[in-house]
matplotlib code that plots the C-alpha trace (Angstrom):
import matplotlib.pyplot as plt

x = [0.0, 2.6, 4.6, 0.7, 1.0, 4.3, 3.2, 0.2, 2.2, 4.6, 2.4, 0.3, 3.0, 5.7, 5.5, 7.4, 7.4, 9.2, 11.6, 14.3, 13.3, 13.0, 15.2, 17.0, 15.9, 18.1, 16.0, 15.5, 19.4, 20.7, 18.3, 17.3, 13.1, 10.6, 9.7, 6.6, 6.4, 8.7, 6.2, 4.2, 5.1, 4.0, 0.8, -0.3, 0.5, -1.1, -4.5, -5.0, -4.4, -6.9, -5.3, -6.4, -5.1, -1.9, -1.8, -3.1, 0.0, 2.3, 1.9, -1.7, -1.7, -1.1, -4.8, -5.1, -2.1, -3.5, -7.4, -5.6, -3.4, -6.3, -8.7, -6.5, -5.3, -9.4, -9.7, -6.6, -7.6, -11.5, -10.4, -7.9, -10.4, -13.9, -12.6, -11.3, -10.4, -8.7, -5.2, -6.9, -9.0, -5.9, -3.6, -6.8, -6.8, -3.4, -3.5, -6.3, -4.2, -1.9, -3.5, -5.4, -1.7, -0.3, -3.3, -2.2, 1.2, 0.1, -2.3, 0.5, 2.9, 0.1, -0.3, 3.1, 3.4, 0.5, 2.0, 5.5]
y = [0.0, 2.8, 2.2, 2.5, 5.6, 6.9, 6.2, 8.7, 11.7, 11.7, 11.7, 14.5, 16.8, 17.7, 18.6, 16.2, 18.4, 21.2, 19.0, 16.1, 13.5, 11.0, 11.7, 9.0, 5.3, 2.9, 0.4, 3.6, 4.5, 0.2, -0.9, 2.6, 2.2, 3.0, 1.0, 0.2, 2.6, 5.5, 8.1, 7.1, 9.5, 12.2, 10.5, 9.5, 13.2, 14.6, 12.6, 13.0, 17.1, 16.3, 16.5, 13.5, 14.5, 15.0, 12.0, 9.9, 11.3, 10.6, 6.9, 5.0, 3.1, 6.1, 6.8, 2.7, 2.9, 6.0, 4.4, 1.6, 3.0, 5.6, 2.6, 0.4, 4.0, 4.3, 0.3, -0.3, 3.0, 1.9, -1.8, -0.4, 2.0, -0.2, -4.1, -6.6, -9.9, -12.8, -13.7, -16.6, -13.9, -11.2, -13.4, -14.6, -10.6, -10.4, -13.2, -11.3, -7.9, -9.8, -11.1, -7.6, -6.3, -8.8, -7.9, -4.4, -4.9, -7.2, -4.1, -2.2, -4.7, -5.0, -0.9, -0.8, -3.3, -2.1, 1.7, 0.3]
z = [0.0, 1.1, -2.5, -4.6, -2.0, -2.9, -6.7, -6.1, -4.1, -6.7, -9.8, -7.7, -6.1, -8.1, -12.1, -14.1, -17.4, -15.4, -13.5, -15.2, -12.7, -15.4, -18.7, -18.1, -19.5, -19.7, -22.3, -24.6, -24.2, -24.9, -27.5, -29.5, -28.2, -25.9, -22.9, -22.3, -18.9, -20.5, -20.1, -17.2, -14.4, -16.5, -17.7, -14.2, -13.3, -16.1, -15.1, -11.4, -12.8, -15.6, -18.8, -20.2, -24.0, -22.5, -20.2, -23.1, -25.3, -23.0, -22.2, -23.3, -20.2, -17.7, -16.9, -16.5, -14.2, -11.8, -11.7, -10.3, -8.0, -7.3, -6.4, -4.8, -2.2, -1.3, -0.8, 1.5, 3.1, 4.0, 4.7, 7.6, 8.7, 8.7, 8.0, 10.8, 8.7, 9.5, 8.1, 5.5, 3.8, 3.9, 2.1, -0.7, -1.0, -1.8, -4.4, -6.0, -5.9, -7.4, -10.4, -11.0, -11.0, -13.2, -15.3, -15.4, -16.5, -19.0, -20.4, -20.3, -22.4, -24.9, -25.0, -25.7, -28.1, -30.3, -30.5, -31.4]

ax = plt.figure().add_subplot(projection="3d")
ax.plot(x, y, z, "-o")
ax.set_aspect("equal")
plt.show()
């Protein structure tokens, strides 16, 4: 939870068009392309401030990426406040967060691959 927390204060707090945070990618700079997240900090940043021609022309996947991290911020958030739940059902959770977030990157992969 505190890194899909992390992911959201730093797609919401500071502007990544006006600072070089992220010129640097290593996959662009050794094989000459795009990955398949280049783009993403500023697309996430550019949807929660609701550009969403920008965030879409920075990385296709970026609004995917911030309704994700967007929902799963409010879930963990309303679980620890109203939910009492045995370790069995937390770890079933967990396997479920973790094939929604394999999904994800999967979207991602096949984003990438159809704009290359």
């Amino acid at each position: 939870m505190m890194g899909m927390f992390a992911v959201f204060l730093l797609a919401t707090l500071p502007n990544p068009r006006r600072m070089n945070f992220f010129s640097f990618c290593i996959v662009e700079q050794l094989f000459s392309i795009p990955c398949p997240v280049c783009g993403i900090t500023r697309s996430v940043h550019s949807f929660f401030c609701g550009r969403m021609g920008e965030s879409l022309n920075y990385n296709s996947a970026g609004p995917l990426v911030a309704m994700v991290c967007l929902f799963f911020c409010l879930y963990f958030l309303l679980t620890l406040i109203f939910d009492k739940r045995n370790m069995i059902q937390w770890k079933i959770e967990i396997l479920v967060f973790k094939l929604i977030n394999t999904f994800v990157f999967s979207m991602i992969i096949a984003i990438w691959l159809v704009n290359a």
